[in-house]
C-alpha positions as CSV (number, residue, x, y, z in Angstrom):
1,X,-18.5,18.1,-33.6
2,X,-21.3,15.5,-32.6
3,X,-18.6,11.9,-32.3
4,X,-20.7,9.1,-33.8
5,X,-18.4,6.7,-32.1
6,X,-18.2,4.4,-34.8
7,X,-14.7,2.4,-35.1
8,X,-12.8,1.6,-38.3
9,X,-10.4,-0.8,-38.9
10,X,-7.2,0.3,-41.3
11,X,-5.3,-2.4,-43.0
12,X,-2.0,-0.4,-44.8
13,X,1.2,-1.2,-44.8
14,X,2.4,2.1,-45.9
15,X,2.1,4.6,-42.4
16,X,2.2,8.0,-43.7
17,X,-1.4,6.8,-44.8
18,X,-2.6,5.0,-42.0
19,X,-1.5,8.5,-39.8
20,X,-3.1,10.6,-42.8
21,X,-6.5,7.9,-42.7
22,X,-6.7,8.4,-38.7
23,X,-6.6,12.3,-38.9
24,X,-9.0,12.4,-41.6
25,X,-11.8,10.0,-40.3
26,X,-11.1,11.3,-36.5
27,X,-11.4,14.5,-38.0
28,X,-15.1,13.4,-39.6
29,X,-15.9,12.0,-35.5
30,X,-15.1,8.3,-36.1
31,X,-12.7,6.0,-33.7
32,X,-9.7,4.3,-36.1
33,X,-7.9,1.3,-35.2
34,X,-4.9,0.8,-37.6
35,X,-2.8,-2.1,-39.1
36,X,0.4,-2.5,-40.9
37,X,-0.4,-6.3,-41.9
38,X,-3.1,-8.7,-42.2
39,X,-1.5,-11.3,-40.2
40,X,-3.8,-13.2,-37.7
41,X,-6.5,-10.8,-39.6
42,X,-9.5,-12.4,-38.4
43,X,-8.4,-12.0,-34.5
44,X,-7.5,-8.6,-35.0
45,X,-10.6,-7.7,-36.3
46,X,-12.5,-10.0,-33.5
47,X,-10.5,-7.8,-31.1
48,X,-12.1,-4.6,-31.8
49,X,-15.3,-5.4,-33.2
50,X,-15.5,-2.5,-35.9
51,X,-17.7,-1.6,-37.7
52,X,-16.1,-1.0,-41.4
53,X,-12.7,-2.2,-42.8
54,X,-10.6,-0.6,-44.8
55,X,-8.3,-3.3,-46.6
56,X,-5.1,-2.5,-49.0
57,X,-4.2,-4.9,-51.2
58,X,-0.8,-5.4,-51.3
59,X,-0.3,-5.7,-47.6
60,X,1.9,-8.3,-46.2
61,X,1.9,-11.2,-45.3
62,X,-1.0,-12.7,-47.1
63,X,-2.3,-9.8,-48.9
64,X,-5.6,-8.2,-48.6
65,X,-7.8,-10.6,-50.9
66,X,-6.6,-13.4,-48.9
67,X,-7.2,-11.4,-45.7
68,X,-11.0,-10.1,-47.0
69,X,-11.7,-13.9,-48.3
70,X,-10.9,-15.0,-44.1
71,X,-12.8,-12.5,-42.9
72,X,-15.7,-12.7,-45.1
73,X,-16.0,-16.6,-44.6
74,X,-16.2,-16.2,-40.6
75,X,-19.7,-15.7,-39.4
76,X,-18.8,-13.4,-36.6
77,X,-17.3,-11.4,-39.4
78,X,-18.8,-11.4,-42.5
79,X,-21.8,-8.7,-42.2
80,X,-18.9,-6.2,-41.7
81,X,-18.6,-3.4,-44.6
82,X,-15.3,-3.8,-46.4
83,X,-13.9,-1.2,-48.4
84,X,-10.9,-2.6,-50.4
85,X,-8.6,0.1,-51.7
86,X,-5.6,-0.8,-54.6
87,X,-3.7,1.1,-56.9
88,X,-4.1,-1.9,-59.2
89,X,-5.7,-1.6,-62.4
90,X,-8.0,-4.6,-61.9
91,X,-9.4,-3.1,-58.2
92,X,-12.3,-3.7,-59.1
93,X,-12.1,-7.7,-59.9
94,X,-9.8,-8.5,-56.8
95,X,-12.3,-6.7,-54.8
96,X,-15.1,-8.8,-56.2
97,X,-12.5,-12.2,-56.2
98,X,-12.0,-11.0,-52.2
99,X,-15.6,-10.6,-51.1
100,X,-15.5,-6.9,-50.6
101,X,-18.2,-4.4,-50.6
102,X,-16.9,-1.9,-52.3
103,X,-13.2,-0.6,-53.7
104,X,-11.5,2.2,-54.6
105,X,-9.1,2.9,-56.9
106,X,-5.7,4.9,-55.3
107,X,-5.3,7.6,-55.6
108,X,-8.8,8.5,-54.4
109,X,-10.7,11.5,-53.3
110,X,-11.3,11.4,-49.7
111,X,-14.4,13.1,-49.8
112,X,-15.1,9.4,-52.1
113,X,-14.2,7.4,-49.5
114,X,-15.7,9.3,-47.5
115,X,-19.4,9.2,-48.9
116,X,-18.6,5.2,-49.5
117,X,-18.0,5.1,-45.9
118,X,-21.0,6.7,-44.5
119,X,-23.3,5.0,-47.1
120,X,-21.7,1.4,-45.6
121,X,-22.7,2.9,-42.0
122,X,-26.0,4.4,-43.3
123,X,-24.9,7.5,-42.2
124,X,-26.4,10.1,-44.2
């Protein structure tokens, strides 16, 4: 399989789906950097340079709409695709409250996330 080399950045605090995330979108050719808090968020992300997020929402310390609202208020930082992902019944206004691009409900489909992904990247 053609690797499009593009990284992702996964914010979870629960590993059995940051290992499940990484197989899946290595699987699909990507790179994936992951994250079990959103401390120091914004030189984490600065670090790697990637080019989507993928942000939980109850992640500690701060919790993702905090994290999303630091990164989307940096410069350096702001242009990059955030997909915020929640079991929460509300996603869908925490995502907007946060800044994010898109959301997804949990449990999701990962052939969802999947197309929401690839439409961020404009890979088609």
């Amino acid at each position: 399989m053609e690797k499009n080399s593009k990284l992702i950045a996964v914010f979870d605090d629960d590993q059995d789906l940051l290992n499940i995330f990484r197989f899946l979108f290595e699987d699909e050719g990507f790179e994936v950097q992951t994250f079990q808090n959103c401390d120091q968020v914004v030189e984490k992300v600065n670090a790697i340079s990637p080019d989507l997020i993928l942000m939980d929402n109850w992640i500690p310390s701060t919790g993702g709409e905090f994290a999303v609202q630091q990164l989307k208020s940096h410069a350096d930082l702001k242009n990059i695709p955030v997909i915020y992902v929640s079991a929460n019944n509300d996603v869908k206004e925490i995502a907007a409250r946060a800044g994010a691009d898109r959301f997804l409900a949990k449990p999701f489909e990962f052939d969802d996330l999947l197309a929401l992904t690839n439409e961020l990247l404009h890979l088609k």
